[in-house]
C-alpha positions in Angstrom: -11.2 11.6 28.1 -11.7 10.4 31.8 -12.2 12.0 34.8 -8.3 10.8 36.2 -6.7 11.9 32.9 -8.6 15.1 33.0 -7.0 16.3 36.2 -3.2 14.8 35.5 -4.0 17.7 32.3 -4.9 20.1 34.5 -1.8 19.1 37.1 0.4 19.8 34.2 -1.1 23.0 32.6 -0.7 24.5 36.5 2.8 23.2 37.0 4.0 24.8 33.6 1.9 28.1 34.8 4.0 28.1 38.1 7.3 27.4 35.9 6.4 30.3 34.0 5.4 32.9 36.7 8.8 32.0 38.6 10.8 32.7 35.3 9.1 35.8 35.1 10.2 37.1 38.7 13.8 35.4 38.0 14.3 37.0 34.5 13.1 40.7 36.1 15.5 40.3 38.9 18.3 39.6 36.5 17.7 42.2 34.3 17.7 44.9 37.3 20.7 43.4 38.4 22.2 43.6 34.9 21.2 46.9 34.6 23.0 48.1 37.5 26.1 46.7 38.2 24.8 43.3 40.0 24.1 45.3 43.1 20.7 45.7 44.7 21.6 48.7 46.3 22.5 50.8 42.7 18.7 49.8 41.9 17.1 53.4 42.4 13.8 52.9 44.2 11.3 53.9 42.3 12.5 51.7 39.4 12.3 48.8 42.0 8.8 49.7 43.0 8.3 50.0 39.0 8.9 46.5 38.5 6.9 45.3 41.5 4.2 46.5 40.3 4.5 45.6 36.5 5.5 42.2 37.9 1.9 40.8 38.5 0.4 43.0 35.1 2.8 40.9 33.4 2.0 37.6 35.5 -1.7 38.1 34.7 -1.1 38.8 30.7 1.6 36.6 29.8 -0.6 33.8 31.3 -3.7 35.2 29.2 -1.6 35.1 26.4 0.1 31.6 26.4 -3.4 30.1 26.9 -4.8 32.0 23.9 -1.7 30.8 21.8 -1.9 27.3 23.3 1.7 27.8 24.9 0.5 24.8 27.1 -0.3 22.6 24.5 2.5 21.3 23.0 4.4 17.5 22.9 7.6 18.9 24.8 9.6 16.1 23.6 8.7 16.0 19.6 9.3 19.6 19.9 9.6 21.4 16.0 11.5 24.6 14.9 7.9 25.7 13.5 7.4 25.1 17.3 9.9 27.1 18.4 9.2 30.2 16.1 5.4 29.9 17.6 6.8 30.1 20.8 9.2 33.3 20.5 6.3 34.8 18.6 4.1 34.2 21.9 7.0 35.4 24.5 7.3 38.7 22.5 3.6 39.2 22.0 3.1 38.7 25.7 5.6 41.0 27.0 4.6 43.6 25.1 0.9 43.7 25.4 2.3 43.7 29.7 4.1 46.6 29.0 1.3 48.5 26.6 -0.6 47.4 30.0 1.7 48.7 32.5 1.8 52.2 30.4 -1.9 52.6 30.8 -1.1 52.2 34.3 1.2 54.5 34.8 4.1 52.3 35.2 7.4 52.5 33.0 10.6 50.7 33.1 13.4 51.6 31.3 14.1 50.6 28.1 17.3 48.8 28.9 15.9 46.5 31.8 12.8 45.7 29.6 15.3 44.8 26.5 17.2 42.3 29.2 13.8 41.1 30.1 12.9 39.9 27.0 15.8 38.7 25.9 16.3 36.3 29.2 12.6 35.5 29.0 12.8 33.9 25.0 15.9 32.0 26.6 14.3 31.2 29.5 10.4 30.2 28.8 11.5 29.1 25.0 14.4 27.0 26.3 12.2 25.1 28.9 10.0 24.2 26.6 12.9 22.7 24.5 15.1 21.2 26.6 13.1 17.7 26.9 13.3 17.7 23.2 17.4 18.1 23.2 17.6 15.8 25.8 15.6 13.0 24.2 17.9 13.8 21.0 20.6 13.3 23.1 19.8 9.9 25.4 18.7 8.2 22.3 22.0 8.9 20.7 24.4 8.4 23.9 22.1 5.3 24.8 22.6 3.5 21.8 23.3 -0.1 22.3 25.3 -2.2 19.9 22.4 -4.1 18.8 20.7 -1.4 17.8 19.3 -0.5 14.4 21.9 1.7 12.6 20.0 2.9 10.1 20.4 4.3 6.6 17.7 6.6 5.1 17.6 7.2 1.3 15.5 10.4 0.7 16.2 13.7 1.9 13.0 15.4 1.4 10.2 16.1 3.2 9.5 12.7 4.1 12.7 12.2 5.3 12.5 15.4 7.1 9.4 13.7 9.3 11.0 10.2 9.7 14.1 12.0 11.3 12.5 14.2 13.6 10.1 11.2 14.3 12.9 8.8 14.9 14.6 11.4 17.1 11.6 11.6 19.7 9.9 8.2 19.1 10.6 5.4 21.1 9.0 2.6 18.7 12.1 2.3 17.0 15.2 0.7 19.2 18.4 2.7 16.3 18.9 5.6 14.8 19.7 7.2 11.4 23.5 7.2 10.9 24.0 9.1 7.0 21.3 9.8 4.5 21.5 9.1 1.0 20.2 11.3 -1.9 20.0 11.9 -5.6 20.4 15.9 -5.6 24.4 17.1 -5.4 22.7 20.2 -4.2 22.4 18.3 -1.0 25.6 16.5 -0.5 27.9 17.4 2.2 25.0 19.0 4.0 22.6 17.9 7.6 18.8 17.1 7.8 18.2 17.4 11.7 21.9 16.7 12.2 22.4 13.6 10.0 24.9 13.8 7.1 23.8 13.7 3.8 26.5 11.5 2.0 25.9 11.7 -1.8 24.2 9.5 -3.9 23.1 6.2 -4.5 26.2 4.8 -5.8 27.2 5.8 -2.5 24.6 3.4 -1.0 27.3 0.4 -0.9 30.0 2.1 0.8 27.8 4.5 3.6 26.8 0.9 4.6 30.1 -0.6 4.8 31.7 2.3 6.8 28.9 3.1 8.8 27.8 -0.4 9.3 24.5 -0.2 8.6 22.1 -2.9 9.2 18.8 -1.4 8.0 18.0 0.8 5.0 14.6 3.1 4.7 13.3 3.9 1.5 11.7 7.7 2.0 11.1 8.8 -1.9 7.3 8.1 -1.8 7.0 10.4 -5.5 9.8 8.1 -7.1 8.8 6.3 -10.0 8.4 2.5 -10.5 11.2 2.2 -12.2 13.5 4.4 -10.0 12.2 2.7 -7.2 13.4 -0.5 -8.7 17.2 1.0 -9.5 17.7 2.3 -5.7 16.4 -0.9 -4.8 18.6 -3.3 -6.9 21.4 -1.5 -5.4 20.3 -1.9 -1.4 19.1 -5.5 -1.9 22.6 -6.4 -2.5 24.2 -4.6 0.8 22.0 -7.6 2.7 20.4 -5.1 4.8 16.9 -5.3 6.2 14.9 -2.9 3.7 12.1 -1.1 4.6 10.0 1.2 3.0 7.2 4.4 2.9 4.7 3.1 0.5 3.7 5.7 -1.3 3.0 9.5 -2.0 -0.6 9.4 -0.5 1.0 9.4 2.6 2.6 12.6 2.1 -0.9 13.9 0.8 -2.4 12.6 3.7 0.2 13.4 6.3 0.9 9.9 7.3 4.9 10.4 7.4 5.2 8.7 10.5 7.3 5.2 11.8 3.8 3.3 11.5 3.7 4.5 8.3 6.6 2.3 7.0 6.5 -1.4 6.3 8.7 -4.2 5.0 9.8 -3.7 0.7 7.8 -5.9 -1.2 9.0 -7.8 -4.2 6.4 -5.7 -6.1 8.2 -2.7 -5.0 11.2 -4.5 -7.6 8.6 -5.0 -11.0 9.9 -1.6 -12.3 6.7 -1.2 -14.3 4.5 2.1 -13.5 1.0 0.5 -12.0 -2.1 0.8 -13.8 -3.9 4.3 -13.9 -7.7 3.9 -13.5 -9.7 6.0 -15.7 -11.9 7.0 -12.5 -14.7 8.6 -15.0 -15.1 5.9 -17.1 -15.3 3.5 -14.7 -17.0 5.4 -12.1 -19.9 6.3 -15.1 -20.3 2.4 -15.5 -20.6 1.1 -11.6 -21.9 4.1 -10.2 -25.9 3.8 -9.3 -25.7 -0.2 -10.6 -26.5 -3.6 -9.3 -23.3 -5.4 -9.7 -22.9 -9.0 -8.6 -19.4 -10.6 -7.8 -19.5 -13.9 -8.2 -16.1 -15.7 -6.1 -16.2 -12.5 -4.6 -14.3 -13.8 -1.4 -11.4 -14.6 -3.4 -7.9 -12.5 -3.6 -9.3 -11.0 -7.0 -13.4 -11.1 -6.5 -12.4 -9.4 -2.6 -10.4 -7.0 -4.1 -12.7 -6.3 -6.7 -15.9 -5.8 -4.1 -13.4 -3.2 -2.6 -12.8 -1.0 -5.3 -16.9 -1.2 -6.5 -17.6 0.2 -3.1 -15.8 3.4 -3.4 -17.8 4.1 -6.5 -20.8 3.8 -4.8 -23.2 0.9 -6.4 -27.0 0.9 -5.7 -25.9 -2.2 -4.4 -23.0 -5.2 -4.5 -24.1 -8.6 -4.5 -21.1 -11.1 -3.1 -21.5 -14.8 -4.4 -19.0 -17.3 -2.7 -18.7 -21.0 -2.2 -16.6 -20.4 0.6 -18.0 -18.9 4.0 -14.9 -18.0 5.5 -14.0 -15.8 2.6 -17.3 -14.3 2.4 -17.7 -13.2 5.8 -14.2 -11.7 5.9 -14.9 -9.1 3.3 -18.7 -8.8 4.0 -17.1 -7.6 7.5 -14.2 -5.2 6.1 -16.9 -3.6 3.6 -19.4 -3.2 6.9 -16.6 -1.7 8.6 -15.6 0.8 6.1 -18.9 2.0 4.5 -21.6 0.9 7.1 -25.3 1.8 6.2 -23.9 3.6 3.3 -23.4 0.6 1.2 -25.8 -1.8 0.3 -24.3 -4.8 0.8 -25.7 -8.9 0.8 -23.7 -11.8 0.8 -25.0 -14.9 -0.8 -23.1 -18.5 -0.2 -24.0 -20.6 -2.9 -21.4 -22.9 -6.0 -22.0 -21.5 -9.2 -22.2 -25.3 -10.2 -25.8 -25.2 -8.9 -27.5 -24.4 -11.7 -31.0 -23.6 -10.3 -29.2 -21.6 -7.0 -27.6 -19.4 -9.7 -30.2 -18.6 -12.1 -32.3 -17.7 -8.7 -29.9 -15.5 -7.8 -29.5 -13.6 -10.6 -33.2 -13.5 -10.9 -33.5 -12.5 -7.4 -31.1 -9.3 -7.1 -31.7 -8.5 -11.5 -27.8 -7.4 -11.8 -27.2 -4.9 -14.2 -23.1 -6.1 -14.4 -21.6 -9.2 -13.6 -17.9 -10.0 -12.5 -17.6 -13.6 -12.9 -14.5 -14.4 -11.0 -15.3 -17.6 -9.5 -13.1 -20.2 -11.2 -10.4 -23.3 -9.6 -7.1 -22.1 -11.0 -4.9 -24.5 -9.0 -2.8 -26.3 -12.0 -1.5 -29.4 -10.5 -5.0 -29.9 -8.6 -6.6 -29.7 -12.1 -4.4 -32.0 -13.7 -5.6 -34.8 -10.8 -9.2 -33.4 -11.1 -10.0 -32.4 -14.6 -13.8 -33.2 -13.9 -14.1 -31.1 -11.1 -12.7 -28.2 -13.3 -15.4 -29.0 -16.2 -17.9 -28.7 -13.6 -16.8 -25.2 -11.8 -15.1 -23.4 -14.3 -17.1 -24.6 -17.8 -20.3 -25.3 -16.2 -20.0 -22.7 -13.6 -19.6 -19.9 -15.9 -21.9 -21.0 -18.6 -24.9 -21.1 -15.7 -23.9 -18.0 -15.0 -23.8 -16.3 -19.0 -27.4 -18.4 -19.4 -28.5 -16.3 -16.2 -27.6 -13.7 -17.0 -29.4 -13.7 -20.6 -32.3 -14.9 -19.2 -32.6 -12.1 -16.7 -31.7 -9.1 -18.7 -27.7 -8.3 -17.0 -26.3 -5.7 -19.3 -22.5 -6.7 -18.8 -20.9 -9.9 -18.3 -17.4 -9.7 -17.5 -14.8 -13.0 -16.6 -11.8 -12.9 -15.2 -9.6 -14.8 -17.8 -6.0 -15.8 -16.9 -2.5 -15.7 -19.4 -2.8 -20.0 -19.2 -5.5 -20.0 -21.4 -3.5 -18.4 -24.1 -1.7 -21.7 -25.7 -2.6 -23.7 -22.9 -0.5 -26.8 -21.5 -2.3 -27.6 -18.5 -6.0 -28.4 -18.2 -7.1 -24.9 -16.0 -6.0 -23.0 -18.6 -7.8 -25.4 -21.5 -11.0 -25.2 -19.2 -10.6 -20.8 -19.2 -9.7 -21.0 -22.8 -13.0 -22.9 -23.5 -14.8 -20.4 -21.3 -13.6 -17.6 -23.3 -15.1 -19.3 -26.2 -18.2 -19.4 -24.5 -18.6 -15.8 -24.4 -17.1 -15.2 -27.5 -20.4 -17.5 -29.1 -22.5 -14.9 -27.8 -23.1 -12.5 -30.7 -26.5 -12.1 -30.7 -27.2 -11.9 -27.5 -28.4 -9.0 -25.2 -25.9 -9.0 -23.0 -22.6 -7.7 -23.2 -19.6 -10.3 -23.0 -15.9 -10.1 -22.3 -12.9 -11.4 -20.6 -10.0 -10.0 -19.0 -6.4 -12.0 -19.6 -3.5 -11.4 -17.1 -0.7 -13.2 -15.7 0.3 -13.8 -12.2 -0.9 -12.2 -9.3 1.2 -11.4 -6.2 0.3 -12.6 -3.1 -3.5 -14.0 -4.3 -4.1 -17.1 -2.8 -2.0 -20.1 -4.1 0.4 -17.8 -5.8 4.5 -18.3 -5.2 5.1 -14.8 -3.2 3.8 -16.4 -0.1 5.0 -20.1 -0.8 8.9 -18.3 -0.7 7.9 -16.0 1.8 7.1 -18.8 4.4 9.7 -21.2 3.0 12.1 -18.2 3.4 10.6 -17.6 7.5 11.2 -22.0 8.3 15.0 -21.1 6.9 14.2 -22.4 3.8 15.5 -24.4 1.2 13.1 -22.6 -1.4 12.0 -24.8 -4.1 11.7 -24.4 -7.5 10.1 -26.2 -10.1 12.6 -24.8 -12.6 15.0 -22.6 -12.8 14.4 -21.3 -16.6 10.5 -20.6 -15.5 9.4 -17.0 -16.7 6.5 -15.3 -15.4 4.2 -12.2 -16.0 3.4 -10.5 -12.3 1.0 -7.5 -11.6 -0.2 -6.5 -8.0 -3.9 -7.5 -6.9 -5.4 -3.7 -7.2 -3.5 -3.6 -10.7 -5.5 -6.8 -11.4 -9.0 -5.7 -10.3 -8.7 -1.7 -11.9 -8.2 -3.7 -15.0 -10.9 -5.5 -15.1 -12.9 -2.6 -13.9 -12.2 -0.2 -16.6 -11.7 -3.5 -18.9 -15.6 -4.1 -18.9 -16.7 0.0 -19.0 -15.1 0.1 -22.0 -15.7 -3.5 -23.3 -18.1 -3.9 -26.6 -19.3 -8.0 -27.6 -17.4 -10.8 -27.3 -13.9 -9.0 -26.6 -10.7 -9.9 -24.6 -8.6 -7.9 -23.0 -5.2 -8.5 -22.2 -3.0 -6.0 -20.3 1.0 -4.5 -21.3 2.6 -6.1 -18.3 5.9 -5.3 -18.7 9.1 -7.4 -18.9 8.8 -11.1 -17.6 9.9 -12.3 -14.7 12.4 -15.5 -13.8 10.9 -16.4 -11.2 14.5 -17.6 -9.7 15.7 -14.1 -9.7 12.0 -13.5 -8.0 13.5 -16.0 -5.4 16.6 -14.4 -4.8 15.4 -11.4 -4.3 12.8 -12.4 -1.2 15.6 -13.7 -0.2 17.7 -10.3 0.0 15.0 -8.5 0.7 14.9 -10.3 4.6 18.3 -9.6 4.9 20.1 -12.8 3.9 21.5 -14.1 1.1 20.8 -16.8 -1.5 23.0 -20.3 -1.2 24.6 -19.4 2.0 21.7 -18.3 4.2 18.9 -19.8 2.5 19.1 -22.4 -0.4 17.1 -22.5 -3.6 16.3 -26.4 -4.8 15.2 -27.2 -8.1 12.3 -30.0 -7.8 10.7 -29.9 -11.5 8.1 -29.3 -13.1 4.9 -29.8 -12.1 1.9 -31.6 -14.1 0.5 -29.4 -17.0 3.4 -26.4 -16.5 5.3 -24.8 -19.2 8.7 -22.9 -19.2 7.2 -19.6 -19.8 3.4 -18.1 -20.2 2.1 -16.0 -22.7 -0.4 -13.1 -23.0 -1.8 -13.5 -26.3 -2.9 -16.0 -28.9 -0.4 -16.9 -31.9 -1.1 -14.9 -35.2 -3.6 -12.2 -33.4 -3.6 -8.6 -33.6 -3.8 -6.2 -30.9 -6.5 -3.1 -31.3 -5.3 -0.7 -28.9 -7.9 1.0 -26.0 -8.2 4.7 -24.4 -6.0 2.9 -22.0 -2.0 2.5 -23.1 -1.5 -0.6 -20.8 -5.0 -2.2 -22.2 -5.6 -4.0 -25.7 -8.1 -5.9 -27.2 -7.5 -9.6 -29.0 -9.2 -9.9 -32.0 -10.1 -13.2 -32.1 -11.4 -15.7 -35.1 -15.6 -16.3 -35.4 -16.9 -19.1 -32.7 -20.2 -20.7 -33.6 -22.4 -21.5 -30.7 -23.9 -24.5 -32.0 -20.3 -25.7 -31.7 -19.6 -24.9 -28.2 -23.1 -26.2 -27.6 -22.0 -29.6 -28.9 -18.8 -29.4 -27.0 -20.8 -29.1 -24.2 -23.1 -32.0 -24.2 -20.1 -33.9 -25.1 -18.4 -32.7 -21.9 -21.4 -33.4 -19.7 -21.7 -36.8 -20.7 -17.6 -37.4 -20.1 -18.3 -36.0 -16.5 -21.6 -38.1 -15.8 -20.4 -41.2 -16.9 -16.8 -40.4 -15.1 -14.4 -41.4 -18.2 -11.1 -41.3 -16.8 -9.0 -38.0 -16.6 -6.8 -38.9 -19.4 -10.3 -39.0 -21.4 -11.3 -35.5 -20.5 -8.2 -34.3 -21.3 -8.1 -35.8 -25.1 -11.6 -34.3 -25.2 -10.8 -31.0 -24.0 -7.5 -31.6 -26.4 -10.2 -31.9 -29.2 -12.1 -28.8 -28.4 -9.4 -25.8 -27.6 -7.2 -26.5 -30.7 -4.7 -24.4 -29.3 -4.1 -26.9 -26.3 -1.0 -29.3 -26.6 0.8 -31.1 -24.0 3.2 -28.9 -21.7 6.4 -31.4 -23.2 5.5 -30.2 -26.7 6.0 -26.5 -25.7 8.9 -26.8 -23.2 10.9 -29.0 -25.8 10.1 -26.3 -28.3 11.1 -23.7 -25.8 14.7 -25.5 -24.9 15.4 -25.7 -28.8 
């Protein structure tokens, strides 16, 4: 704190002090007054001299007092009733240690002057302390402007308790809360901190036509996904902004506060109940390990590195081709964790063969997350070498490596296109998880983790809309049958996490992720969820569909069983018996299509010949429309 704020503290503390010693000399006049009939002269004198000299015992101890109890150190204008009853507890305790004072002194008023005293100094010494609170209240109300934020808050518990009385002292917000909406009848009809409490939320619709609402805060943060999703449904189609407290670790952490809330999400409309972590497992498998991320700049490597911090590795090793990345969560993790994490950041292509054995031979990882991978469809399509090199030969340096230099766990991130695959990035995973699935007699542990779509990684649509959406659109859309699995990027990374503590040889994991998506619904509802509304504010444009994509995505292979895991959301694909001198073949075939450039429709009738399972996206769609 410096030296100028210091004595601006001080100012104030001796202001307040003065404030209080004059209400103290004010308050015993008027209760002698009182006492006696509003005439000076009825006051006997030796009660008069009485007073006089209790006044500066009282001074003396009442100032004691409110320094001990911190009556100078409260926010006048975010003012609380807990305040209040601190304060009234301090005003009683400090008169009466002045009178137990005065008494040992000698000096006595009379009951019914020190009763009047008391009484006038709570209204008095309380009440100043109050009224900048009240008058705050007040001006923000009166001042209101028309273009003001008139604001409807759904949740009438205790974190809508805090937004209120925030809102009511807090100038970072330019409305105010006009009605409050909640699910318990209990509540109807009733006030939080003076704002009605309507009903519930089939009352959402009509509050916001007859209040005229123009912004809606979400405040349940202990709601479930899929009551989350229900209330939601409902606001998104009032075309109010919608806002939202993300989640009950605020509560826990008392982070109820205006900063706190931040724009709904379309995650926040999924429904489904996010993965739970088994934290022992998981923690049991990372903790004390060398772990090595490869693509670890990425949306799922980053977020992976983030969550293998917490459980405190012996150190994390991140592999990316690309700097920028790199350096941006090298920097986050440095931030957070400091000396206590030991961090290194290697730039290197997983293409390089000999840069990627020397790395692993270098930092001996115990586990390996092998999310480096190009996943761009359309790009693949144009490029299909480039993804032979990166994602085939990439990850099989990486398994050889890994072999060679003793890593106990392998673990790749897999994607829901390599299951029946119609574009060449998913053939190119598929073939990868055959790779690993070769592997049975070797050392090291192999798996792969399938799930679909990822909001807001890099490339994914969330953002495409989102910025189509912020230029005033159109939004376009490849089609407007396209179904999609979503799940959120920490969703995506605690599944592979607890996917490879768990995982035994040559398994893959694919996740329960719910009901699909249209991702035309997925439109409209970024759409609403800025406040405007599909057609007529922003329109949706059907362009087709792009090289290599189908109508829909699946999470499993035809004809498989599922073996189900400790983990209700997480099962295993039992898959039929790959022969590694096979994929070995397939291999040298593929290096020599790549080194002698065939053309792309080449590759792709090789890689056709490889991944049975891959067929041309018009085989699938024309199914599909049948």
């Amino acid at each position: 704190m410096g030296t100028e704020e210091q004595i601006g503290r001080i100012k104030k503390f001796a202001l307040i002090a003065v404030l209080d010693c004059l209400i103290m000399m004010v308050t015993g006049v008027v209760a002698l007054l009182a006492r006696f009939e509003f005439s000076f002269e009825a006051v006997p004198q030796d009660i008069l001299n009485d007073w006089i000299r209790f006044l500066p015992v009282q001074v003396a101890v009442t100032l004691a007092v409110f320094w001990w109890r911190r009556m100078y150190h409260y926010i006048w204008r975010t003012v609380t009733a807990y305040d209040v009853a601190n304060m009234v507890m301090s005003v009683v305790a400090a008169f009466a240690a002045s009178v137990v004072c005065a008494l040992l002194m000698g000096v006595k008023l009379p009951r019914s002057v020190s009763f009047i005293m008391i009484i006038c100094l709570l209204m008095a010494q309380v009440g100043m302390r109050c009224v900048l609170r009240f008058y705050v209240m007040f001006a923000k109300k009166v001042g209101a402007r028309a273009d003001d934020e008139r604001i409807l808050l759904i949740g009438a518990g205790d974190a809508g308790r805090v937004l209120t009385q925030e809102m009511d002292s807090s100038k970072k917000l330019g409305g105010c809360i006009c009605c409050i909406i909640d699910d318990n009848p209990a509540k109807w009809g009733k006030r939080l901190n003076g704002v009605p409490i309507v009903g519930g939320r089939d009352r959402i619709q009509e509050a916001v036509a007859k209040e005229k609402i123009t912004q809606i805060l979400f405040a349940i943060p202990t709601a479930d996904a899929q009551t989350k999703r229900a209330i939601l449904d409902i606001c998104k189609m009032t075309k109010c902004k919608i806002r939202i407290l993300p989640g009950i670790y605020q509560m826990v952490n008392g982070e109820v506060e205006l900063s706190s809330i931040k724009n709904v999400q379309v995650e926040d409309l999924l429904g489904r109940e996010p993965v739970k972590l088994n934290m022992e497992l998981v923690s049991g498998f990372l903790q004390d390990r060398v772990v090595l991320v490869t693509g670890g700049g990425g949306s799922i490597g980053s977020e992976l590195c983030r969550q293998i911090a917490r459980l405190k590795p012996q150190r994390l090793i991140i592999l990316d081709s690309y700097e920028n990345n790199a350096y941006e969560i090298q920097q986050e993790l440095r931030r957070t964790y400091g000396e206590n994490l030991n961090l290194c950041v290697e730039i290197a292509s997983v293409r390089d063969k000999a840069r990627t054995y020397g790395l692993v031979k270098k930092y001996r990882p115990d586990i390996i997350f092998h999310a480096a991978a190009h996943k761009h469809v359309p790009l693949m399509e144009d490029c299909p070498s480039e993804a032979i090199k990166n994602n085939v030969f990439g990850t099989y340096h990486v398994v050889r490596a890994a072999e060679k230099f003793g890593v106990k766990k392998f673990v790749m991130i897999s994607t829901d296109k390599a299951v029946n695959p119609t574009n060449f990035m998913g053939a190119t995973k598929r073939f990868c998880e055959m790779i690993l699935q070769s592997r049975v007699n070797s050392n090291t542990e192999f798996c792969a983790v399938r799930f679909g779509n990822v909001l807001g990684s890099n490339g994914s649509v969330v953002p495409l809309f989102k910025k189509q959406i912020e230029n005033g659109g159109p939004i376009t859309l490849t089609d407007k049958r396209i179904i999609r699995y979503f799940m959120t990027i920490p969703e995506a990374a605690q599944l592979v996490l607890e996917a490879g503590a768990m995982a035994k040889q040559n398994q893959v994991f694919v996740l329960d992720m719910g009901e699909p998506v249209k991702i035309l619904d997925l439109a409209e509802n970024l759409i609403r969820l800025s406040g405007l509304e599909p057609y007529r504010d922003i329109q949706i444009e059907e362009v087709g569909l792009r090289p290599g994509e189908k109508l829909y995505e699946e999470l499993l292979m035809k004809n498989e069983h599922l073996i189900k895991t400790s983990n209700s959301k997480i099962f295993v694909e039992e898959q039929g018996e790959i022969f590694a001198d096979d994929i070995m073949r397939d291999l040298v075939r593929l290096d020599e299509a790549v080194t002698w450039e065939e053309s792309n429709e080449q590759i792709i009738e090789l890689m056709k010949s490889m991944v049975p399972t891959y067929h041309a996206p018009q085989e699938v769609n024309e199914l599909v429309q049948a």
